[in-house]
C-alpha positions as CSV (number, residue, x, y, z in Angstrom):
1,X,0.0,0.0,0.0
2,X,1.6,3.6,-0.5
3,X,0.0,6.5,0.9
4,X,-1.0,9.6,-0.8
5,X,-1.8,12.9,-0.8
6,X,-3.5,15.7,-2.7
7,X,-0.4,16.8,-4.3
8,X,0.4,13.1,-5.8
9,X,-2.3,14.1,-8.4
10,X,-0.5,13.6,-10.9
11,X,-0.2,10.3,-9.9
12,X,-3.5,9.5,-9.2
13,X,-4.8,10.8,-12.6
14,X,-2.8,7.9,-14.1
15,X,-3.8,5.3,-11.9
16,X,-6.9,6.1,-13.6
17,X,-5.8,5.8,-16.8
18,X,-4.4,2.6,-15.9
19,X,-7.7,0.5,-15.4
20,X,-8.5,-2.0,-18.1
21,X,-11.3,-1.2,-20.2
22,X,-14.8,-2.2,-18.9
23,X,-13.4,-2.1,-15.1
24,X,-14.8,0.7,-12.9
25,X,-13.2,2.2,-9.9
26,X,-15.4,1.7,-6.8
27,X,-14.0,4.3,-3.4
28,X,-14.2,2.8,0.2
29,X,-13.7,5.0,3.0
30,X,-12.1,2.7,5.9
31,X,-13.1,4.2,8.9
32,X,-12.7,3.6,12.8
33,X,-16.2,3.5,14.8
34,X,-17.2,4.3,18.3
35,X,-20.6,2.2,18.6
36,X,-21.4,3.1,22.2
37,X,-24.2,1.1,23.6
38,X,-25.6,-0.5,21.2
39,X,-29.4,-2.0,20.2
40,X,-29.0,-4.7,18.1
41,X,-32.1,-6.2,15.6
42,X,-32.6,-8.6,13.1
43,X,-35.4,-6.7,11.7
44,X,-35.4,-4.2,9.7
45,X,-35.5,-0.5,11.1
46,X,-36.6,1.9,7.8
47,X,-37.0,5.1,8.2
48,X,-35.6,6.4,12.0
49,X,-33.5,9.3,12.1
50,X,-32.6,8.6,15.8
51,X,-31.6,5.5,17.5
52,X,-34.4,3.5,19.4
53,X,-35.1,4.6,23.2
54,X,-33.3,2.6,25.5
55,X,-36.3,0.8,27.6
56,X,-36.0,1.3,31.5
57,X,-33.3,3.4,31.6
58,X,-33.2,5.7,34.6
59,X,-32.6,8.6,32.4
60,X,-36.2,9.7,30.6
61,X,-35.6,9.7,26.6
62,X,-31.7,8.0,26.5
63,X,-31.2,6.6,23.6
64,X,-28.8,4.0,22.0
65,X,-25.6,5.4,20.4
66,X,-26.0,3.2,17.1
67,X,-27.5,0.0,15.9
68,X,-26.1,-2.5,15.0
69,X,-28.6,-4.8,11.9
70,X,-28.2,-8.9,12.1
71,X,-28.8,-9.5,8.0
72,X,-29.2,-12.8,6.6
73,X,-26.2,-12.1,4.7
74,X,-24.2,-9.3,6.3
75,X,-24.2,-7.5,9.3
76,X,-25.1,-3.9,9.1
77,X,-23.5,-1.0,11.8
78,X,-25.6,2.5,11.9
79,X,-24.3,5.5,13.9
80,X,-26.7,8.7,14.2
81,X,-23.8,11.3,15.0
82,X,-21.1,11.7,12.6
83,X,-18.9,12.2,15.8
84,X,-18.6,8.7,16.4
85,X,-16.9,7.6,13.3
86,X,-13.5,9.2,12.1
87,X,-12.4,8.1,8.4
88,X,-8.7,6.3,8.4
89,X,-7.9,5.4,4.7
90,X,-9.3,6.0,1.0
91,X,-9.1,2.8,-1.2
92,X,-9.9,2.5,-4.5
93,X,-11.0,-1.2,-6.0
94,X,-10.9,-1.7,-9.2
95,X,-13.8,-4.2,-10.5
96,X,-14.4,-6.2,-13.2
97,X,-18.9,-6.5,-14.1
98,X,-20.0,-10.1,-14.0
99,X,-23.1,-10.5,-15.7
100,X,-23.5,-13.6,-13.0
101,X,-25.8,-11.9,-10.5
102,X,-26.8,-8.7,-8.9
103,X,-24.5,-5.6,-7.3
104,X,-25.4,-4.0,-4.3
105,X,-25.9,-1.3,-6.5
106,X,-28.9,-2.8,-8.2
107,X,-27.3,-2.7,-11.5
108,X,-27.8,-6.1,-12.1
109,X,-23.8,-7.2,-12.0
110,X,-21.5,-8.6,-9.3
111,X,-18.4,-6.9,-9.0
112,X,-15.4,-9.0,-8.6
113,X,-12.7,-7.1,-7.6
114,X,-8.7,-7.8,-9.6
115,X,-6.9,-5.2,-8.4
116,X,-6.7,-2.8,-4.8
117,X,-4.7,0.1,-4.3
118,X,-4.5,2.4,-1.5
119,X,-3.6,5.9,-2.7
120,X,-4.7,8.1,0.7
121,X,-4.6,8.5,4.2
122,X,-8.0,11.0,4.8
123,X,-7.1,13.4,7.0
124,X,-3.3,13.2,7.8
């Protein structure tokens, strides 16, 4: 991994020059999380703005500092104040479609990735 910053530009521009035709560059933040106390669900929660209300608590309207979401196929981590996460790294994937089954974009393709590079350390 090398480590970047805004004024290896240059560089970055042809890293993006370098990805083979049809490939798409997909960012990634890599971030370290404070998750607090934490309500944890298997069911889905659409729609809340604000973490659920701790039950019982001796303090009237505490609430949980994130949730964390018990999928079938991946676990899902939700904080509600942006103070509780602080972003470590920038990586770039480079990914190949696969007409094989569905993205997590919805576009219909699975994204295998060939290639990762790490060209940034966010704010360092």
């Amino acid at each position: 991994a090398k480590f970047m910053s805004p004024e290896d530009s240059d560089e970055l521009r042809g890293l993006a020059a370098a990805v083979p035709a049809g490939c798409e560059v997909r960012p990634l933040f890599v971030t370290r999380v404070l998750l607090g106390d934490t309500f944890i669900t298997e069911q889905p929660l659409r729609g809340i703005r604000r973490p659920p209300e701790v039950p019982h608590s001796s303090i009237p309207g505490r609430r949980y500092d994130s949730v964390i979401g018990n999928g079938k196929k991946h676990k899902e981590f939700v904080v509600y104040d942006r103070t509780q996460l602080t972003p470590e790294l920038l990586v770039f994937a480079v990914v190949r479609p696969s007409v094989a089954a569905a993205s997590p974009q919805g576009t219909g393709r699975k994204h295998t990735p060939i290639r990762k590079h790490t060209p940034t350390r966010a704010g360092r």
